[in-house]
C-alpha positions in Angstrom: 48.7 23.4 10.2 48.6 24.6 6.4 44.6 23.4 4.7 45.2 19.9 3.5 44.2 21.3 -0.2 43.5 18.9 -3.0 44.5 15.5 -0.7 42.4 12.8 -1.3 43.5 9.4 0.9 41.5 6.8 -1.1 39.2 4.6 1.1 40.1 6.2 4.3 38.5 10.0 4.8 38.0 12.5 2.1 35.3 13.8 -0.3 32.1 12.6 -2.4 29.3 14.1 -4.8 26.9 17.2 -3.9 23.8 15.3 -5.0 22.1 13.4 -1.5 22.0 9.8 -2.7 21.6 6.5 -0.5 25.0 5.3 -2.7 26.5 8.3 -2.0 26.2 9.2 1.8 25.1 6.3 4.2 22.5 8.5 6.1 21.9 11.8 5.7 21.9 13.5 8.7 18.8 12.6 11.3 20.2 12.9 14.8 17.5 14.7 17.0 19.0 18.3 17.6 20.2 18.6 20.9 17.7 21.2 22.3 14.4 20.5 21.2 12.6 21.8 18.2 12.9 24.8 16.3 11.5 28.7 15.7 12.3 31.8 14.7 14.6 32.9 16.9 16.6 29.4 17.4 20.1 29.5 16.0 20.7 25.7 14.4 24.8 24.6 15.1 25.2 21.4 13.1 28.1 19.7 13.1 29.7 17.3 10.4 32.0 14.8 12.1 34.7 13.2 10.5 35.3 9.3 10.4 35.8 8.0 14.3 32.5 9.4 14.9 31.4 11.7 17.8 32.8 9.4 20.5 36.4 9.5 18.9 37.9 10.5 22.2 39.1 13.2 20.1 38.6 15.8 17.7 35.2 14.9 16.9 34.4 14.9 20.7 36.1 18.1 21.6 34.2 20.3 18.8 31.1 18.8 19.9 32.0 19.4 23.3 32.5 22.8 22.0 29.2 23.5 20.2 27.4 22.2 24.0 29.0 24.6 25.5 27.8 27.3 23.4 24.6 25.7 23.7 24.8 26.6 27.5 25.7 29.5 27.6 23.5 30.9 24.3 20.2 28.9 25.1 18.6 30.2 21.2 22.0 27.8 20.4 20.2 24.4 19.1 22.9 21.8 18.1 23.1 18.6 15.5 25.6 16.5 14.5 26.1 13.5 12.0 29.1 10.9 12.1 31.2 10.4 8.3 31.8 6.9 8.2 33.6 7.1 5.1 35.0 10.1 2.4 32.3 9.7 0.2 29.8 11.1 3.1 31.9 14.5 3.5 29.8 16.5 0.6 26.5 15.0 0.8 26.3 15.5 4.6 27.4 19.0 4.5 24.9 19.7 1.8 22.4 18.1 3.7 22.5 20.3 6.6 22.8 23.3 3.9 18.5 22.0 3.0 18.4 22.0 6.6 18.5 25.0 6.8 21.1 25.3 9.5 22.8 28.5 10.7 26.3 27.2 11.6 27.6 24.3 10.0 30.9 22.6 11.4 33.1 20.3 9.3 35.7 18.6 11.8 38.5 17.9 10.3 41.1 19.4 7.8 40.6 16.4 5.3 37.0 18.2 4.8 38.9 20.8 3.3 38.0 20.3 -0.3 34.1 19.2 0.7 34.1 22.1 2.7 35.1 24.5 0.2 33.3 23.2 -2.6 30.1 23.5 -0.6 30.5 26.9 1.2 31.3 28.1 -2.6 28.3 26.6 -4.0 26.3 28.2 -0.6 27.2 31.4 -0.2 24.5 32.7 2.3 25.6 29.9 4.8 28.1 30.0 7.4 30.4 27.3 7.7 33.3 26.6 9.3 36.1 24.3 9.9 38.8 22.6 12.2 42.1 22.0 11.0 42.0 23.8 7.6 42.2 27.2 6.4 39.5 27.8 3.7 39.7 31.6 2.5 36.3 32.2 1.7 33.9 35.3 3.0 31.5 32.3 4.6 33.9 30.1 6.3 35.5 30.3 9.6 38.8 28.3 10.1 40.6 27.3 13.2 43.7 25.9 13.2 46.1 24.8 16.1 50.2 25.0 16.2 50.0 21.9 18.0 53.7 21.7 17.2 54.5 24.1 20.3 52.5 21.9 22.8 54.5 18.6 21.3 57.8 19.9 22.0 57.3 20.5 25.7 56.0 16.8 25.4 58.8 15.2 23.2 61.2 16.8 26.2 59.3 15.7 29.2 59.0 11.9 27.0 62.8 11.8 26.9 63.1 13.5 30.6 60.4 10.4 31.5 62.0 7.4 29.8 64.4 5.0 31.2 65.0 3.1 28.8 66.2 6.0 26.4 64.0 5.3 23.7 60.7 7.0 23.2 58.0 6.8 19.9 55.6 8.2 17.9 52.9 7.0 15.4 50.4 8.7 13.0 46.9 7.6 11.8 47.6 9.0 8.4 50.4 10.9 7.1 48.7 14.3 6.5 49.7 17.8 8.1 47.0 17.5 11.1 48.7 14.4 12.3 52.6 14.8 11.5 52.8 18.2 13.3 52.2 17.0 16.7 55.3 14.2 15.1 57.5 17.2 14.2 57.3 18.6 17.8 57.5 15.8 19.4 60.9 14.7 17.1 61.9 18.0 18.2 61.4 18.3 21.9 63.3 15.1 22.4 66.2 16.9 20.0 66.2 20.0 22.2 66.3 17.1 25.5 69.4 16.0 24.0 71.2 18.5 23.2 70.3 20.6 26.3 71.3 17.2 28.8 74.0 16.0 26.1 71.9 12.3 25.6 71.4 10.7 22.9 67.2 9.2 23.4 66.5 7.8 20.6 62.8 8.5 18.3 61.3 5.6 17.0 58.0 5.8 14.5 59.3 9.4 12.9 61.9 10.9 10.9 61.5 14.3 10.7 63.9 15.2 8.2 62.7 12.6 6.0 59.0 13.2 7.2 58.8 9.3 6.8 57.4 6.9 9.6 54.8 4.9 10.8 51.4 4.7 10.2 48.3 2.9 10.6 46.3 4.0 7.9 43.1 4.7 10.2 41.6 6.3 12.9 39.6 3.8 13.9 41.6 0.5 14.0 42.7 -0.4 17.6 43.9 -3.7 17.0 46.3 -2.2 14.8 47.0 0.6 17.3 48.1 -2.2 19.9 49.9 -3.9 17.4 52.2 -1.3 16.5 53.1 0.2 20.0 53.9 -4.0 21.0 56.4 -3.2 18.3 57.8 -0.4 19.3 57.8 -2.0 23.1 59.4 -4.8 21.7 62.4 -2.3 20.1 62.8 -0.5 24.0 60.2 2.5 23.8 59.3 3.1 27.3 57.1 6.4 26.4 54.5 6.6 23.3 52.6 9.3 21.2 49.8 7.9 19.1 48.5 10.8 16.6 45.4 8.7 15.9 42.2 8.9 17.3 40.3 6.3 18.3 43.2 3.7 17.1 45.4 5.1 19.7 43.4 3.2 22.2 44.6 0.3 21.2 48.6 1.9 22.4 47.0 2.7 26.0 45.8 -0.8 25.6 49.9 -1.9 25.3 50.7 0.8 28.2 47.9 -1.1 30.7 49.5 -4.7 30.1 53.2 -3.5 30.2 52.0 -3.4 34.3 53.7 -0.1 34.5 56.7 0.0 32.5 55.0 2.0 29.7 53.3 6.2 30.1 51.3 7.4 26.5 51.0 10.5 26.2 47.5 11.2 24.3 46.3 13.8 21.7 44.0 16.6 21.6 42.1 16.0 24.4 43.3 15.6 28.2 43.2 11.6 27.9 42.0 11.6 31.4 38.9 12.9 31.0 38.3 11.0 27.5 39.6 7.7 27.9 39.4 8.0 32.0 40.6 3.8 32.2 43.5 4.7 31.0 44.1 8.1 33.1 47.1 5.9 34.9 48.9 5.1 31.6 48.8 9.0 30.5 51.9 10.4 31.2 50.3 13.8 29.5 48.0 14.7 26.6 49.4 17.0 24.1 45.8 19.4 23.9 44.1 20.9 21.5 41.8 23.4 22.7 39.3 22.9 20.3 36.1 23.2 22.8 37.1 27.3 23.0 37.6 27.2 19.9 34.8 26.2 18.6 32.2 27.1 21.3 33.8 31.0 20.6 32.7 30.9 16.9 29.4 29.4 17.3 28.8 32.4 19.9 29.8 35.2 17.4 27.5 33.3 14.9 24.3 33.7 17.0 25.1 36.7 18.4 24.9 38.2 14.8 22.8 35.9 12.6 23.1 37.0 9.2 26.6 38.5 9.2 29.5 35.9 7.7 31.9 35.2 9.8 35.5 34.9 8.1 39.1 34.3 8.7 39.8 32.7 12.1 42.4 31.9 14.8 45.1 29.8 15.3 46.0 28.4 18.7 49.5 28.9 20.0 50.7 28.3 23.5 50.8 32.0 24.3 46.6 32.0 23.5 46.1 28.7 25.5 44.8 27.2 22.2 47.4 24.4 22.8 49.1 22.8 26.0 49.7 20.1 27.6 47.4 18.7 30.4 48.2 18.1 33.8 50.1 15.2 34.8 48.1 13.3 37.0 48.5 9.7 38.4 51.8 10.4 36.9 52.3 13.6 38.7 55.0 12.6 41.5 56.8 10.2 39.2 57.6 13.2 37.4 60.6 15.1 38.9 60.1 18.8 39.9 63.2 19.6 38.0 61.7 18.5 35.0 58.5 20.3 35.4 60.1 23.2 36.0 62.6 22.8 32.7 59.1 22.1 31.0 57.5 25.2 32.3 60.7 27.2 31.6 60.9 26.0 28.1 57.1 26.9 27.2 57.8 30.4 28.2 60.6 30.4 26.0 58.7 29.0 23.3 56.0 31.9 24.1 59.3 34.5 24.0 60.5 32.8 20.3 63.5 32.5 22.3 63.2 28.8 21.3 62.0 28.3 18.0 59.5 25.3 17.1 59.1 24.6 13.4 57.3 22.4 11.1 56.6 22.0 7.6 52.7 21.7 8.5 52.8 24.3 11.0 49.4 27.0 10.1 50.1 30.1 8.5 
């Protein structure tokens, strides 16, 4: 995914002022840290979520997930987080963990990218990091996913799945973390047609056009339901939200279609996050954002006072993305199709089959 540089979605999730006001920030961060007090020796991970909050069933959750495991396995590892609720808390809640005083400090999100930045720049003897954005600064630590790869091998097995030969996918906002997993999956059901000479049709995205449908929030599962009734309505039997939290709300559709609908979910196996809808999750495109994270956090402690830089990008090949196992839909699935699906990540892995996308990281 390329850094999300200089976007600012008005009203929805972006960045604020550095001063720490009441008007500017909602709370400043006051969650207890996870771990008890502090000394000397403690390592303090703090983590700045973005809007969805830590209970997204997402993103957020997976990096925190991430920083608790580093927790457990580093126990000089004390962790904090605080929730965004909108784009003006970005700055102010990165800058208030800066007079924290804390030693890691995680912005979740590539839409942080220009709070992040801006704050790393102006604090240059704190370590930050990011997910989903690429910041090239000596203090920041990036990670970023080719989620892309993992969405093709879904976009095949969704048009191997559906019956009714008509499949969708729907974005929270159209920004490069969300309309990569669209790309693959636009892609995988391309690559299902023209390997099995059908013709399943993509509803929600137009990858050539990079134009389709949105909800304009992570958070809205009303409007989540409302649009995958809509794309029920039009004959999709198989749907990919790319929306957080909102993206409940297209589970919700799956549970009352009695059957006749599979999601497949984002980021995190949706069986594990959202376990009520475990038998509406025909797969969950992952994002192995726990490793990810819990990896960094570890180098940080294990040398306090040296920067960490650069970062990693999660492929397939490095198990930084994948799809999850199939569960309650694992025998409706046919074994020839799992094994095209395993065949075809390998291939993806050899570059013998080539997965692109305009947002794809570099």
């Amino acid at each position: 995914m390329r850094a999300v540089r200089g976007m600012r979605i008005v009203a929805v999730l972006a960045v604020g002022g550095l001063a720490l006001t009441a008007a500017a920030c909602g709370e400043a961060p006051s969650n207890t840290p996870s771990g008890g007090g502090t000394s000397a020796a403690e390592y303090k991970a703090c983590m700045v979520t973005d809007i969805g909050g830590i209970d997204d069933r997402s993103f957020n959750t997976s990096a925190w997930k991430g920083l608790e495991n580093a927790k457990a396995q580093n126990s000089a590892i004390k962790t904090q987080n605080t929730s965004s609720s909108q784009e003006a808390d970005y700055k102010p809640n990165l800058t208030a963990f800066v007079q924290q005083n804390c030693n890691f400090i995680l912005a979740v999100g590539g839409l942080m990218f220009d709070a992040t930045k801006e704050v790393a720049t102006a604090n240059a003897s704190n370590q930050f990091a990011i997910v989903d954005a690429k910041i090239d600064a000596p203090n920041v630590y990036s990670m970023q996913f080719d989620t892309a790869q993992a969405a093709f091998l879904a976009g095949y097995l969704a048009a191997g799945t559906s019956k009714s030969g008509k499949v969708a996918t729907w974005g929270g906002l159209p920004i490069p973390p969300v309309t990569i997993f669209m790309d693959g999956f636009a892609d995988g059901v391309a690559h299902y047609n023209k390997t099995k000479n059908k013709n399943v049709q993509v509803l929600g995205w137009d990858k050539a056009t990079q134009k389709g449908t949105f909800s304009q929030s992570f958070t809205d599962t009303a409007k989540g339901k409302s649009l995958a009734d809509t794309f029920i309505a039009q004959g999709a039997d198989v749907i990919m939200p790319v929306a957080g939290g909102a993206g409940l709300g297209t589970a919700q559709a799956a549970q009352a279609s009695n059957g006749k609908v599979a999601v497949i979910w984002v980021d995190v196996d949706g069986c594990e996050s959202a376990s009520q809808y475990c038998a509406q999750f025909l797969t969950t495109v992952v994002k192995n954002i726990p490793d990810a994270v819990k990896d960094a956090a570890l180098k940080g402690a294990a040398a306090p006072g040296t920067k960490l830089s650069g970062g990693t990008i999660g492929t397939l090949q490095n198990n930084g993305v994948s799809i999850a196992p199939y569960h309650d839909w694992d025998s409706k699935v046919p074994a020839e199709l799992k094994a095209e699906v395993d065949k075809l990540k390998q291939d993806i892995i050899a570059g013998t089959v080539k997965v692109e996308s305009p947002a794809q990281p570099k």
